[in-house]
Structure formats: C-alpha cells, structure tokens
C-alpha positions as CSV (number, residue, x, y, z in Angstrom):
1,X,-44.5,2.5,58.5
2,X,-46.2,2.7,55.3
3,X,-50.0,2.9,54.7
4,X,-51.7,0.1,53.3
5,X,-52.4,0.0,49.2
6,X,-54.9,-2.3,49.4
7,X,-58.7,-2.3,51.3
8,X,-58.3,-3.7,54.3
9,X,-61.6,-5.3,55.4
10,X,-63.1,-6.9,52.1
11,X,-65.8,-7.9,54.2
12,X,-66.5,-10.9,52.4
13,X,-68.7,-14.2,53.7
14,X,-68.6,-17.7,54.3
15,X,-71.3,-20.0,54.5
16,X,-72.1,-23.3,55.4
17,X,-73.8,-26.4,53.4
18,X,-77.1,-25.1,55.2
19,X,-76.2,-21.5,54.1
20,X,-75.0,-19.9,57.7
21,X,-72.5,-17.9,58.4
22,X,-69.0,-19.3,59.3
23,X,-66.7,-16.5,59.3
24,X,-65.5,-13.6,57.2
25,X,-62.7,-13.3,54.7
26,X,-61.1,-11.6,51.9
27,X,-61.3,-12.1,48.5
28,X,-58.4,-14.0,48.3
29,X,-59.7,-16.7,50.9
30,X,-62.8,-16.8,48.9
31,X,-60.9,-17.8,45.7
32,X,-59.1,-20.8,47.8
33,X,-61.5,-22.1,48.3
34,X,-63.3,-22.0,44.6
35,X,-60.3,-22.8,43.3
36,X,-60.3,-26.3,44.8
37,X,-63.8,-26.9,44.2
38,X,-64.6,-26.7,47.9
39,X,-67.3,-23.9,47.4
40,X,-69.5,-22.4,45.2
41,X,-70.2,-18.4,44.2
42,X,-73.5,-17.0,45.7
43,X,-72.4,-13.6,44.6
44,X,-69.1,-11.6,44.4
45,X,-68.4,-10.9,47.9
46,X,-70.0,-14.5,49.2
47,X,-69.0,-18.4,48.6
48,X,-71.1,-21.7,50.4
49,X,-68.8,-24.6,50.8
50,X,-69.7,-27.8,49.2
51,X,-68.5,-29.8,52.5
52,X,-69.6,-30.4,55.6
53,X,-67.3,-28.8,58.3
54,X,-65.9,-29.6,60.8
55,X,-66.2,-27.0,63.5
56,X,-68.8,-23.8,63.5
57,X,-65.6,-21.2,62.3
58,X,-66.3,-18.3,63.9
59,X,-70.4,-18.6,63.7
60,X,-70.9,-18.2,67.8
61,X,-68.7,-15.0,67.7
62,X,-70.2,-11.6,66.9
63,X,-68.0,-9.9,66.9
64,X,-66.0,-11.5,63.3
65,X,-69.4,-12.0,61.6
66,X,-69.6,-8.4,61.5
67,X,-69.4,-5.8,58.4
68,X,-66.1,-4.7,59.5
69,X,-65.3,-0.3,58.4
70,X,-62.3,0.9,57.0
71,X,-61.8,3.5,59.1
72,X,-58.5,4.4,61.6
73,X,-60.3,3.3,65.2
74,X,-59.0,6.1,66.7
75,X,-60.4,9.1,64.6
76,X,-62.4,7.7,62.0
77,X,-60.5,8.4,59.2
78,X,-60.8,6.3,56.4
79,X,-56.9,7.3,54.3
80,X,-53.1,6.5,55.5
81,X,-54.4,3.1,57.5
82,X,-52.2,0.3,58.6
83,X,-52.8,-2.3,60.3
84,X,-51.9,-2.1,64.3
85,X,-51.0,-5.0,66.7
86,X,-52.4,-4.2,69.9
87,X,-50.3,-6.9,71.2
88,X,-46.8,-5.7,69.8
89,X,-45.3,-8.4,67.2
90,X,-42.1,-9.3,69.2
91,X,-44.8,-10.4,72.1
92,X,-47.0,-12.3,70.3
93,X,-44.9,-14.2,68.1
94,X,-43.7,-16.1,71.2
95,X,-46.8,-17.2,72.6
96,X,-48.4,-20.2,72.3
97,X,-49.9,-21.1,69.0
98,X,-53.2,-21.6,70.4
99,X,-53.3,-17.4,71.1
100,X,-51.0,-16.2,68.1
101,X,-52.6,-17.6,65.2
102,X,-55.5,-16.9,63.5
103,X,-56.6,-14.4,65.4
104,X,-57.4,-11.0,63.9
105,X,-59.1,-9.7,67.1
106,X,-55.7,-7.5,67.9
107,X,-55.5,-6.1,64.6
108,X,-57.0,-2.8,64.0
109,X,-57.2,-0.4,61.3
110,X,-55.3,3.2,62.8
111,X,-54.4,5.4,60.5
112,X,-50.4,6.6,60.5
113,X,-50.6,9.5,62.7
114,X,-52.7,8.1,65.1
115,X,-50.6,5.4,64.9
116,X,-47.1,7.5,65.2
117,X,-48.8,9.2,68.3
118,X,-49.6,5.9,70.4
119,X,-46.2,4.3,69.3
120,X,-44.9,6.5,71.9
121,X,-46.9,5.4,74.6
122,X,-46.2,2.4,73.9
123,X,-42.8,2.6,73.6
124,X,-42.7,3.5,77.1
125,X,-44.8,0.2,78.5
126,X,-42.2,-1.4,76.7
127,X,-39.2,0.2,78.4
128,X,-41.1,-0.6,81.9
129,X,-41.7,-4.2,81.2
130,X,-38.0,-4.4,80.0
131,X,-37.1,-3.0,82.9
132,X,-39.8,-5.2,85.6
133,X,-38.3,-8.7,83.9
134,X,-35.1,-7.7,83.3
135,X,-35.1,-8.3,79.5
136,X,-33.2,-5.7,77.5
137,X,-34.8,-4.2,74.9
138,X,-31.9,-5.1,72.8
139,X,-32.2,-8.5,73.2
140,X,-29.1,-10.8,74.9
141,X,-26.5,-12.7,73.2
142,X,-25.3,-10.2,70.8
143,X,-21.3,-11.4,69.7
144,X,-19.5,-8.2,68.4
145,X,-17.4,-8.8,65.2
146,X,-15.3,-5.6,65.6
147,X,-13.0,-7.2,62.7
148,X,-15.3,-7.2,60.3
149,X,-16.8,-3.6,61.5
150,X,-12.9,-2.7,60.7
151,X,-12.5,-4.2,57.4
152,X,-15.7,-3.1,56.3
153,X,-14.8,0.8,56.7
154,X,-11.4,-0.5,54.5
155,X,-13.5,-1.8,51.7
156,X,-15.7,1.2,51.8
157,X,-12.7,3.5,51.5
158,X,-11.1,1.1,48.6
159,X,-14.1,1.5,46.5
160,X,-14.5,5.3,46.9
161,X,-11.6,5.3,45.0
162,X,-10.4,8.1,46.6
163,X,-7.1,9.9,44.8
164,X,-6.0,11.4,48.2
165,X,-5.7,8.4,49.6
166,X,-1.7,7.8,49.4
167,X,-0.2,4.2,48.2
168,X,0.9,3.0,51.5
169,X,-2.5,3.5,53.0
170,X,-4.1,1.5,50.1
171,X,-1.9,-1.0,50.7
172,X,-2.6,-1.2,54.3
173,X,-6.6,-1.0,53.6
174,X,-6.0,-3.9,51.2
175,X,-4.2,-6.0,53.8
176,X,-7.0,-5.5,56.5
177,X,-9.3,-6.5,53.8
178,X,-7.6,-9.5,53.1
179,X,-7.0,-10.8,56.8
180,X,-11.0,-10.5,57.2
181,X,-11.4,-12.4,53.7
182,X,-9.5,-15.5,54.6
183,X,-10.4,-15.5,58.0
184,X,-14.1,-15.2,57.5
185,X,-14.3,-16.9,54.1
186,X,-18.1,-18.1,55.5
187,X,-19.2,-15.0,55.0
188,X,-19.4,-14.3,52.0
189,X,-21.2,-15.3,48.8
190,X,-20.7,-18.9,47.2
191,X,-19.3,-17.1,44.1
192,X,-17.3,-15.0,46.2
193,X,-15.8,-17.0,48.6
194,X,-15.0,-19.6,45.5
195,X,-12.8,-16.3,44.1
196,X,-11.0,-16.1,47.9
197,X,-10.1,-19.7,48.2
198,X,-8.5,-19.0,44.1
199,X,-6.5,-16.4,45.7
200,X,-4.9,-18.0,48.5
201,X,-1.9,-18.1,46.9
202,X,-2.0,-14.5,45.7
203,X,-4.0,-12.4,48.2
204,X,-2.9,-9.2,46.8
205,X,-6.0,-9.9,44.2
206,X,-8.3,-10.2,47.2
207,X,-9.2,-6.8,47.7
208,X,-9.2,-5.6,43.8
209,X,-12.7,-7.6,44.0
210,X,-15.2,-5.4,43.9
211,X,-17.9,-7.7,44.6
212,X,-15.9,-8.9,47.5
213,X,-16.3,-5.6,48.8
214,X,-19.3,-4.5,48.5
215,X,-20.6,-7.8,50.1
216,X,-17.9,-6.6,52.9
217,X,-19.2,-3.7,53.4
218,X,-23.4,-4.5,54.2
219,X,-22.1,-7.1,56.1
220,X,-23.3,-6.6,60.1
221,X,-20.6,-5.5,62.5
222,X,-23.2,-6.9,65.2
223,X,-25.2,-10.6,64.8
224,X,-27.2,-12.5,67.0
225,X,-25.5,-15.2,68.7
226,X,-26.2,-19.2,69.2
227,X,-27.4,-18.1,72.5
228,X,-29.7,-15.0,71.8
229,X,-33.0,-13.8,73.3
230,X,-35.1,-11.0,72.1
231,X,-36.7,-9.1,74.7
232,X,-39.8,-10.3,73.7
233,X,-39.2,-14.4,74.1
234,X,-37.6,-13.2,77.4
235,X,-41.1,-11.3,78.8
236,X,-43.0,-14.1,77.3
237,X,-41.2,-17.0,78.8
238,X,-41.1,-15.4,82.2
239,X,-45.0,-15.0,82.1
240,X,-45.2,-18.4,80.2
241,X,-43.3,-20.1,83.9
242,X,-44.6,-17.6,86.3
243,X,-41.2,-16.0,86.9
244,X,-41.3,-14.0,90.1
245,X,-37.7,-13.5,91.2
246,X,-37.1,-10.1,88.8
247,X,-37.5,-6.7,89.8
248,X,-40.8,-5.9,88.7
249,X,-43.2,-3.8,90.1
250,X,-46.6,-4.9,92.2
251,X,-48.5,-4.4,88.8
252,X,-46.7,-6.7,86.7
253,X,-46.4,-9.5,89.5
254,X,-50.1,-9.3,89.4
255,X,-49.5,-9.9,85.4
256,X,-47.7,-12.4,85.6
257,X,-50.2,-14.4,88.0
258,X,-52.7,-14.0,85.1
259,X,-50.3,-15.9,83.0
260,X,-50.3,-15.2,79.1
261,X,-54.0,-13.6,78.7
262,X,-53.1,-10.9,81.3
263,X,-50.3,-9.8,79.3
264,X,-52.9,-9.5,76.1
265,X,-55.4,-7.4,78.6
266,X,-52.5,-5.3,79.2
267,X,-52.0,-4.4,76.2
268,X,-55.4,-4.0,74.9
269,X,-55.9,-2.1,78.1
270,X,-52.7,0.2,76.9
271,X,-54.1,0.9,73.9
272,X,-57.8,2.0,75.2
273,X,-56.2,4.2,77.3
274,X,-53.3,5.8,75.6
275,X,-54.8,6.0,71.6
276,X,-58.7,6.6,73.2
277,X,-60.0,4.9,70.3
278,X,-63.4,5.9,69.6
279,X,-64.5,4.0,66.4
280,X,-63.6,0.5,68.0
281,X,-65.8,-2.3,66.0
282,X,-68.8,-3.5,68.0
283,X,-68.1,-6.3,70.4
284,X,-64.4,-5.3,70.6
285,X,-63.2,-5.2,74.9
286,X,-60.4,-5.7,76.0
287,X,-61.1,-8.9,78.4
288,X,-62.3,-10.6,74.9
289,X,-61.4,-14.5,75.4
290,X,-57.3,-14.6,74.3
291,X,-57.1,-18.1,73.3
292,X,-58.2,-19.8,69.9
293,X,-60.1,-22.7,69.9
C-alpha cells in the first residue's frame, strides 16, 4: 500500500441558507457545488448554499463537524498515511447501501507501518471468520483454464526467442499456441482475434503474432466463474439471513444475532484492540450508530 500524496482531511465547511453547519468536505466538494451556482465563497476553505436543503447533513452529529488532524491514529504521526477501512473493503462493499455509502466514520488516517503491523491482526480475524461461516478466503466458483495456463508458458518461450530451443520444439510450442488461439478466439483482443479468424486457413501464421502472444501470455490461468462468491459476499449474506447452520464459534453466533451492525462493532472493536489507537478523533467509539440515514 502506498501513502497518500495528497492532504487528507481538508477540513473544509458547509453551511446552510441561515449560515449553520451541514457537514464537512474537501475542496473538491466545495467547488461542485460553486461550480453549479448552488453556493457561494465565504472564504477559501468555506461555501453557504444558495438553497434550501433538504435534510440537516450531518449538523446533529459531532463527531463530522469536527476539525479533523492529519495524523496516523495510532501514533500520531503526521507522514506515510493512508487511509484504513476499519471494516475491511471486501465486507463492506456487500452491505446494504444504507451502511456502505457515505460514510467516512470507518476511515481513518494510519500511517503505513502502523498500518502493516495491524494488517496482521487482522489477517487473522479474517481467517477465523472464514473458517466460523465456511467461506474460503479464496472465494468459490473459481473455473481452472489449465489450457490456457499451458499455452501461455508456449508463447512466453516463443517470444524469448530462445536459440537453444531446437526446431521441432518450436514447432510443437507453435501448435499448442494455435489450438488455444482458435479454441479461445474470445479471448483475445478485437484486432487480434480479427488476425486469428484471417488465419484459419493458415494457422502456421498464428503463433508468429507477437501481439497474439503477448496478450497470451497476461492472460489468467484462473477466472471467476458465473457462479463465484468472494469470501466477503459469503460472510455478509450469512449475517444479512441469520445463517446459523455453519461451524462457527459461540462468539460469532452471537454476531450474527446482531445482524449487520454487530459485524461493523466487531471490527471497530478489532481494531481498538489490536492497533491501540491513541489519537482516535473525538466522538469516535466503536458502538457509533452503523446505518446512514
């Protein structure tokens, strides 16, 4: 993971038409909304909309009014940041829209070797819940293309160019090369598979293409199926129907009665006790309401 090259918090306002707070933002929000003629500049870092809106943002909530510091959480240093999920990606991408989006609450500034150091711990919850709902951390539904795994080490040795490779072993390269061409004409490129269909009637051309094999050669020996899971839909959706007929442990049937917002505690729970952040921002717990409304 690479550090961020941009400031993170820009701490930047938004007010109302009777000049409160709604929420915080970044530059780039700011200008949105100035572009469109929706607000006006009260200074650099603060725009009041011209409109009447709708809901109150985020004006009841603390904890994102709040001059937010650029500083890792964990031990206050301010260079190498990123931005952490507490709830891992793969989790939270298949929850519910009302608790995945727009929610910065479960994004925190940790600098890279904090961050490096915790990924470990976390790698471990991981492993456990894989094993408690019987979700591999692979994922399911995988289809194996071990033809194309084969061909691919062909083209590879065909465009080394190789001198010690003898004639007849060319030849043989060129034929497995030309098999997976025709077979798997989808594959490839437009242009590419254009020049195979050309060759039909000469295949001996079909592996003197060195587009063709290149293309070959980054292609995956491994791709997710019609039917595939990640491991993280499969936690998610087992929570999501209160799944109890896996092997998991006492704790995470308890999770699971808790439904989605137990799993987030988890995680932010994780996190407090594994990284022992000790710059958290103010109002940050982990039994902070989970849904958006």
């Amino acid at each position: 993971m690479l550090p961020r090259s941009k400031t993170i918090y820009e701490n930047c306002s938004v007010l109302d038409v009777s000049g409160n707070l709604l929420f915080r933002a970044g530059r780039k929000k700011l200008d949105w909304y100035l572009s469109r003629n929706l607000a006006h500049e009260i200074d650099e870092t603060t725009i009041q909309l011209t409109f009447q809106n709708k809901g109150n943002g985020r004006s009841k909530e603390p904890f994102y009014l709040q001059d937010m510091r650029n500083i890792c959480v964990v031990c206050n240093s301010s260079s190498s940041l990123t931005m952490h999920h507490v709830v891992p990606y793969q989790y939270r991408q298949n929850m519910p829209e009302a608790i995945k989006s727009h929610s910065s609450f479960d994004l925190l500034p940790v600098c890279i070797e904090c961050h490096d150091r915790y990924e470990r711990h976390a790698s471990a919850l991981k492993k456990h819940l894989a094993e408690c709902f019987d979700a591999p951390f692979a994922g399911i539904g995988w289809i194996d293309r071990p033809d194309v795994g084969k061909a691919a080490k062909a083209a590879a040795a065909l465009l080394s160019k190789n001198p010690r490779i003898p004639r007849t072993r060319l030849d043989d390269l060129g034929a497995i090369v030309q098999r997976v061409a025709l077979d798997r004409a989808n594959l490839f490129s437009d242009d590419t598979r254009q020049w195979i269909e050309a060759c039909r009637r000469d295949v001996s051309e079909i592996s003197a293409n060195e587009n063709l094999l290149h293309e070959l050669c980054a292609m995956e020996v491994r791709v997710a199926g019609p039917d595939f899971r990640s491991h993280g839909e499969m936690v998610v959706d087992a929570v999501l129907r209160s799944q109890k007929n896996l092997p998991m442990c006492p704790a995470c049937k308890e999770m699971v009665d808790g439904g989605i917002p137990a799993l987030v505690v988890l995680w932010r729970k994780h996190f407090v006790e594994h990284a022992h952040p000790a710059h958290l921002p103010d109002h940050w717990v982990s039994e902070y309401t989970v849904c958006n409304k």
